[in-house]
C-alpha positions, 0 to 999 in steps of 0.5 A: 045615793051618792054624796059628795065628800068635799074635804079630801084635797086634790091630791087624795082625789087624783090618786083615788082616780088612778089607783081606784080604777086599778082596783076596778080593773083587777077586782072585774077581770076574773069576773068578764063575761060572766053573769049577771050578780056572779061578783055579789053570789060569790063574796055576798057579805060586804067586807068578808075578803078574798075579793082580789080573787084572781081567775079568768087567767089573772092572778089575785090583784092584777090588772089588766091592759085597761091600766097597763095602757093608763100607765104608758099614756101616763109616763109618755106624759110625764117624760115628755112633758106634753101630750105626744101622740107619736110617742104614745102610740110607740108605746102602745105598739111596743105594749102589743107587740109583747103578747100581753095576757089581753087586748081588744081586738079592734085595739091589736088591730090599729097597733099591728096594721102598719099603719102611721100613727096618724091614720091607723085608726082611721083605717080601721075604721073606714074597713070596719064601719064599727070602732065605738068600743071602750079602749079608750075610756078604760085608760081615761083617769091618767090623762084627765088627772094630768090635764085636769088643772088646764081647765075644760077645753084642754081635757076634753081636747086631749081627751078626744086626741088621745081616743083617736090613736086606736079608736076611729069612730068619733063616738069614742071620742065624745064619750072618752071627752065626757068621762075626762070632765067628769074626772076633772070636776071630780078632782076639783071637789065637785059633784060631776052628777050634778054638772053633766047637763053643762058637759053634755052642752060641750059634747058634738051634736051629732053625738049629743043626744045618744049620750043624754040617754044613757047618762039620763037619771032615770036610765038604768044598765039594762036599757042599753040596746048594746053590749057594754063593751061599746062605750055608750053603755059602758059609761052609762053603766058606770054613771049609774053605778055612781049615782045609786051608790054611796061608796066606793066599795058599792060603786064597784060592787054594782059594776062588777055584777052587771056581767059583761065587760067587767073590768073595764066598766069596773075601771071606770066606775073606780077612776070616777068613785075614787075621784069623788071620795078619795084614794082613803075610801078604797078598801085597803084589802084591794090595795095590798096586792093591786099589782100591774104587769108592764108587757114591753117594758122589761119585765116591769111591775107596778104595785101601789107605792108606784101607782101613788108615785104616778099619780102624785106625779101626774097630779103636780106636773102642770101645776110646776109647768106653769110656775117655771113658766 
């Protein structure tokens, strides 16, 4: 079961939150849609190597539109200086105008429907009627690392605003505002296991309930009655890979094998796992050729001296905001 490791720092936490859900990215893409325990029959000794295999249309350690959109969300934040949301939807459509490799469909959609930043999402949602997917959990650990030191009220709130670019259902937001906390108790060197009753009190109540069942102690993956690409199961699954694991490296074998969308359950169980036990618990096997291609932004590719660099960056920005104030 999983302990706390209290003596990282603050720092060690928010890179382990960006960089480990990188690493979960990467480590889940080849592996989407296929079968349930495909990641453990294949690389069944712990530690053997070659896990960074690539496949699927990826090549060994890339990440995928998961953290690609982490990062636009992250450096609109960090060059702006606030959240702006105009300016992170630029980036988005700029991001799949490119043809990058992968993007959600309900994503493409509120991107490319010509829609105002404001009301393209919610358009898509008042054609669709279903708008609960993922995409916004998948890119959550730079935003809550930038906000984390605002406190509570201000990362949830972010949080459910920055859900609302391309998500229409306000599920998605719920769900995008819980992951956030978590991180920022996380970050803070607590056990966010142990404080989900409190987040949950925080939750919309029309939306309460459905997310104390899938975050319930006793629920396992195979209780969702969705597939999890929804984000009610998605995060459910990564809470429960944290909580029956003692490790990073466990907490993401355990997502990956649970079939489905793999890399973006993967992403998130590696932003929460990173956050709890730090950026020096994530196997420098995975690191070494963790790399994150920038469709739009000029052939750009991030690699793990960069990802630090960000989420150092991201770690430290309010806390100057507030010293120059």
């Amino acid at each position: 079961m999983m302990t706390i490791m209290t003596q990282h720092n603050r720092n060690e936490r928010a890179l382990g939150a960006v960089i480990g859900s990188a690493v979960g990215d990467a480590l889940g893409a080849p592996f989407e849609f296929g079968p349930i325990g495909a990641f453990s029959a294949r690389f069944s000794d712990p530690g053997q190597g070659g896990e960074m295999c690539g496949g699927g249309g990826w090549d060994a350690g890339e990440a995928t539109d998961d953290t690609q959109m982490a990062v636009h969300v992250a450096e609109s934040l960090l060059e702006r200086g606030e959240l702006d949301l105009p300016d992170i939807f630029h980036r988005f459509q700029r991001w799949a105008a490119s043809e990058p490799k992968d993007i959600g469909l309900q994503t493409e959609d509120v991107l490319t429907n010509n829609m105002p930043w404001d009301r393209a999402a919610t358009a898509h949602f008042e054609t669709n009627h279903r708008a609960a997917g993922n995409g916004a959990l998948m890119r959550a650990a730079t935003a809550a690392v930038y906000f984390a030191q605002e406190g509570r009220w201000e990362t949830m709130n972010a949080a459910r605003r920055l859900s609302a670019l391309t998500h229409g259902d306000p599920a998605a937001w719920e769900g995008t505002a819980i992951l956030h906390e978590l991180l920022r108790l996380a970050l803070e060197g607590k056990n966010p296991l142990d404080m989900l009753p409190d987040v949950l009190d925080q939750v919309h109540p029309d939306h309460r309930e459905r997310y104390a069942t899938v975050l319930a102690p006793h629920w396992h993956p195979d209780d969702a009655t969705e597939f999890n690409g929804a984000v009610w199961p998605c995060l459910g699954s990564a809470v429960w890979a944290l909580r029956t694991t003692a490790s990073y490296e466990d907490a993401i074998r355990a997502a990956v094998d649970l079939g489905g969308d793999t890399d973006t359950v993967a992403a998130v169980t590696g932003g929460l796992a990173g956050a709890v036990y730090g950026c020096e618990a994530i196997p420098t096997r995975w690191t070494d050729i963790l790399h994150v291609p920038l469709p739009g932004s000029d052939g750009r590719v991030l690699r793990l001296p960069d990802l630090i660099s960000l989420a150092r960056r991201l770690a430290q920005s309010r806390i100057d905001a507030a010293i120059a104030t």
